[in-house]
C-alpha positions as CSV (number, residue, x, y, z in Angstrom):
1,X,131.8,138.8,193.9
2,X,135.2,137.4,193.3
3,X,135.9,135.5,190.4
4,X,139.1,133.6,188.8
5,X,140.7,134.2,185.6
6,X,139.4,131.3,184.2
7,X,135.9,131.9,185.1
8,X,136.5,135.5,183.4
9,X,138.0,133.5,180.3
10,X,135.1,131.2,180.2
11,X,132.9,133.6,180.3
12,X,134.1,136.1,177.9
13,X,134.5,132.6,175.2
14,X,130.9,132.0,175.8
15,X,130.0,135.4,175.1
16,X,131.6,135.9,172.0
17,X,130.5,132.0,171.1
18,X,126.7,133.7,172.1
19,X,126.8,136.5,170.3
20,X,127.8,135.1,166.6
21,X,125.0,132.5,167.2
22,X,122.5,134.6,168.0
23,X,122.8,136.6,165.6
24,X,122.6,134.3,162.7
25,X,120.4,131.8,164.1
26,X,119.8,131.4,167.7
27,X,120.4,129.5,170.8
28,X,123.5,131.2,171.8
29,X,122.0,131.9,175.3
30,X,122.6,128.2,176.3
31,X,126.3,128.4,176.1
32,X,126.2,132.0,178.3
33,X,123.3,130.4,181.2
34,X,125.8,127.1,180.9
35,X,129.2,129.4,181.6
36,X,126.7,131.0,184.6
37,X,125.6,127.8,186.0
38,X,129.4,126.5,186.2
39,X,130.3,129.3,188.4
40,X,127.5,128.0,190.7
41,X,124.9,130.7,190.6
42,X,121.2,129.7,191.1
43,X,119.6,128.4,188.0
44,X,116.9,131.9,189.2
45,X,120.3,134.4,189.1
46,X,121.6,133.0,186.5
47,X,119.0,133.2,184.5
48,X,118.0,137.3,185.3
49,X,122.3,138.0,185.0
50,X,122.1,136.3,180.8
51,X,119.5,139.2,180.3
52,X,122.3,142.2,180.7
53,X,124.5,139.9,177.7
54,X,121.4,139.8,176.0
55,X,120.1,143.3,175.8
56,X,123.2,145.1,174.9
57,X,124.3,142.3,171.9
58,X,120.5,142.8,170.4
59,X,121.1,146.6,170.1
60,X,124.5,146.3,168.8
61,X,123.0,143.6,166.5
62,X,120.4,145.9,165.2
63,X,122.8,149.2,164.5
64,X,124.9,146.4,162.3
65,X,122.0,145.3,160.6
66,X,120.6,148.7,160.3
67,X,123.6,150.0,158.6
68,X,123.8,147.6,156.4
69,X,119.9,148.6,154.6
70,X,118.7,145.5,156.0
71,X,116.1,146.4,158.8
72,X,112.7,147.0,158.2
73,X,112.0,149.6,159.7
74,X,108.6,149.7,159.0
75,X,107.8,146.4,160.4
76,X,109.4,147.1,163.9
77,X,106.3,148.1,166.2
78,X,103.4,146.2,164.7
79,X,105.8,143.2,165.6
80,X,107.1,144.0,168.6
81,X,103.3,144.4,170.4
82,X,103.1,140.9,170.7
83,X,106.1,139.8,171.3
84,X,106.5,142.7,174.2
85,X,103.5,141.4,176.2
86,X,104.3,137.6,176.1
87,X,108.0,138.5,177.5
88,X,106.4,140.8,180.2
89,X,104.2,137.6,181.6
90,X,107.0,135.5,180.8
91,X,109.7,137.3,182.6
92,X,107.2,138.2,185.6
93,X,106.6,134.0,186.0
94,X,110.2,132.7,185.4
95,X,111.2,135.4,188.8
96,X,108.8,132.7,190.6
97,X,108.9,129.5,188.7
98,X,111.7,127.1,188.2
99,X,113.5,127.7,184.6
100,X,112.8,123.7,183.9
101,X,108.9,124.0,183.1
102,X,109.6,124.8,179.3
103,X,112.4,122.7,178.3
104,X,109.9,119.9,177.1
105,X,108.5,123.2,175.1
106,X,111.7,124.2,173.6
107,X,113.1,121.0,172.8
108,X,109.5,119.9,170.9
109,X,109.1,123.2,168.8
110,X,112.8,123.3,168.0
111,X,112.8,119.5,167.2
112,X,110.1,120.3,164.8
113,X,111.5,123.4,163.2
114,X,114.5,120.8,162.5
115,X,112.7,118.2,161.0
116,X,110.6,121.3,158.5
117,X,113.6,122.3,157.4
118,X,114.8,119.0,156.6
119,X,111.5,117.3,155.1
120,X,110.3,121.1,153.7
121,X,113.2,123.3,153.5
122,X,111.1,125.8,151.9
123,X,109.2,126.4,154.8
124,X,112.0,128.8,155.9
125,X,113.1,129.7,152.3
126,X,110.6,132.2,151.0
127,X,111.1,133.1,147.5
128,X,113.2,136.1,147.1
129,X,111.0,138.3,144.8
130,X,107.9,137.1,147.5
131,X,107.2,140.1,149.6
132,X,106.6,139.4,153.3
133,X,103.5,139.4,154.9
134,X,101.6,142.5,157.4
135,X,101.2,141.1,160.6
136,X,97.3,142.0,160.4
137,X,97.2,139.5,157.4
138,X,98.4,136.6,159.5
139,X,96.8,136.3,162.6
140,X,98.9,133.0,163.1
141,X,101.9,135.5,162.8
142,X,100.9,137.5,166.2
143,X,100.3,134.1,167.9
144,X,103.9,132.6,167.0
145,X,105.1,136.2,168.1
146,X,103.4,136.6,171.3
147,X,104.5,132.8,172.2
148,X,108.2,133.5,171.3
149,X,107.9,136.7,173.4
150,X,106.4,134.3,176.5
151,X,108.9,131.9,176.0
152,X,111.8,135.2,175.5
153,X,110.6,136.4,178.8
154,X,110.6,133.2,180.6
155,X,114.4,131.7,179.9
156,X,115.7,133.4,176.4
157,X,117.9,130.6,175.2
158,X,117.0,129.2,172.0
159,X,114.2,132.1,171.8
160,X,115.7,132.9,168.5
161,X,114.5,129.9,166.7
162,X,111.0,130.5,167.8
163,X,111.3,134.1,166.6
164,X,112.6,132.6,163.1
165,X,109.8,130.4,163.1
166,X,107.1,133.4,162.9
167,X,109.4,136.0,160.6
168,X,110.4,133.5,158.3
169,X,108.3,130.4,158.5
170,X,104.9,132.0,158.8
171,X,105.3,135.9,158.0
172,X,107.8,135.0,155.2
173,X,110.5,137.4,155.4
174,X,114.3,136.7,154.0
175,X,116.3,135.0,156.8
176,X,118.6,138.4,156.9
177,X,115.8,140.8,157.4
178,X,114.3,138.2,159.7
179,X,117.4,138.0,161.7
180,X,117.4,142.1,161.9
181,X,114.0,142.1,163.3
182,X,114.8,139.5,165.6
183,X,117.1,141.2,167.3
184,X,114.7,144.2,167.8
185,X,112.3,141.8,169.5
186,X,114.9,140.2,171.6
187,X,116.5,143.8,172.7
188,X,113.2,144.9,173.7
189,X,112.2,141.8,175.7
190,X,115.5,141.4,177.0
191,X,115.3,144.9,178.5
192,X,111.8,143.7,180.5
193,X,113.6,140.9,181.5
194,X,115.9,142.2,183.1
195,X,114.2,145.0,184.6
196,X,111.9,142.4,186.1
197,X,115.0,140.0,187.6
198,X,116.9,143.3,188.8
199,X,113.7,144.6,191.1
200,X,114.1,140.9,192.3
201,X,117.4,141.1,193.2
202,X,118.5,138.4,190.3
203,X,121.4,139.8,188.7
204,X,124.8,139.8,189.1
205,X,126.1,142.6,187.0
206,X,130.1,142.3,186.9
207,X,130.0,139.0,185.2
208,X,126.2,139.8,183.2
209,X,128.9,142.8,181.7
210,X,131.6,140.4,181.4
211,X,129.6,138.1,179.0
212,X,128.1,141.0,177.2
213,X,132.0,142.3,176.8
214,X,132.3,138.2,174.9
215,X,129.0,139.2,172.8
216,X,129.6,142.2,171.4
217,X,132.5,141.4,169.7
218,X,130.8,138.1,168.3
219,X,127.8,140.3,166.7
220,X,129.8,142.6,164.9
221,X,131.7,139.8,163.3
222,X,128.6,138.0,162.5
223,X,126.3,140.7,161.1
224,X,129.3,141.4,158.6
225,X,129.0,137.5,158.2
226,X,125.0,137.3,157.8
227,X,124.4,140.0,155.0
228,X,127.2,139.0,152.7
229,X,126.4,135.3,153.0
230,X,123.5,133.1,151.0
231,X,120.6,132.1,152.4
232,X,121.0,128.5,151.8
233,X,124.3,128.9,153.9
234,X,122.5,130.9,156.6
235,X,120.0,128.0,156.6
236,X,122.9,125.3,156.9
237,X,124.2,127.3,160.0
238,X,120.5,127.6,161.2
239,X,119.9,123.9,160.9
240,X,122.9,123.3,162.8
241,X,122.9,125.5,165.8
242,X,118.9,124.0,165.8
243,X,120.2,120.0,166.2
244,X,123.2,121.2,168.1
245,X,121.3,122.7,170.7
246,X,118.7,120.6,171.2
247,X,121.1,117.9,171.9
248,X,122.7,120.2,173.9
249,X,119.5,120.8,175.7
250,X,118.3,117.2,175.9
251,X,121.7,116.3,178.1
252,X,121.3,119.2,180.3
């Protein structure tokens, strides 16, 4: 396909935009399926093409966390079951069903991580000395997982929110190793995501490599960004892209 310099611009900006986001908090794969609905693809195509941006930022993401000590690597499979079989249904129903059917889901369970941040901001402040919890003793954990992973598979954007929700809010990990283990969870279910839209024929590649071009550059900055920072700034930021996207979402 043939595109103009400024689609190429835009969507490199909304890339890069995407990729500090995500990392940090989530929701930058509204401003990357936005940039992709503006160059007129299908809400279906553009939707399978976010998934290359996706993938490829969540292992860069990782590597930066990783080298940093902040990864747990001991954490990475029991949490990435769950959250591996609700993106595989997710991802095989959103090749069939129209992208709108969650929206009222993502806008209600970001809306209310908002307002438990703001009434109970210790809900996603664990202490620091508190160690986090084993999957196996929070059973609540592998639900909020395996939804995340559903909703991952289904249309991504905002899915780092939900992800936050079970690391930090119910398995209690620090928001920096949370947002490392994120991005394992979101590589992997990006990569069955897009495997599913690509045997559909649902991905444009040149501009799904375009945005991932935008992304990578904005996770390297931001990992830099997220293990240097406090949390109670990381929580500011998280707070923020939370509101700002679900206004976003609500006048979409």
């Amino acid at each position: 396909m043939t595109m103009s310099v400024l689609e190429v611009v835009i969507l490199l900006a909304s890339g890069l935009a995407a990729g500090f986001v995500n990392t940090i908090a989530g929701g930058g794969g509204l401003f990357t399926l936005a940039a992709l609905l503006f160059m007129g693809l299908p809400a279906d195509v553009a939707n399978g093409t976010n998934r290359v941006s996706v993938a490829l930022q969540s292992v860069e993401g990782v590597r930066g966390f990783h080298r940093h000590g902040k990864l747990d690597t001991g954490a990475i499979l029991p949490i990435l079951w769950p959250t591996l079989f609700g993106s595989l249904i997710g991802s095989v129903l959103a090749s069939y069903l129209p992208v709108t059917l969650l929206k009222p889901l993502l806008l209600s369970t970001m809306m209310g991580m908002a307002l438990l941040m703001i009434l109970k901001p210790a809900v996603m402040a664990p202490p620091a000395d508190a160690p986090a919890f084993a999957l196996h003793e929070k059973p609540l954990g592998w639900a909020a997982l395996f939804g995340a992973g559903l909703y991952g598979g289904f249309i991504q954007g905002g899915v780092g929110f939900l992800l936050l929700g079970a690391l930090v809010g119910v398995l209690r990990y620090q928001l920096v190793q949370a947002n490392a283990l994120k991005l394992v969870c979101t590589g992997v279910f990006g990569v069955v995501a897009l495997s599913v839209f690509a045997l559909r024929g649902q991905v444009l590649w040149i501009p799904g490599l375009i945005i991932a071009a935008g992304t990578l550059i904005g996770v390297r900055v931001s990992v830099d960004f997220a293990v240097k920072a406090k949390h109670e700034t990381l929580r500011v930021i998280l707070l923020v892209a939370v509101v700002g996207v679900c206004v976003a979402s609500f006048f979409r």
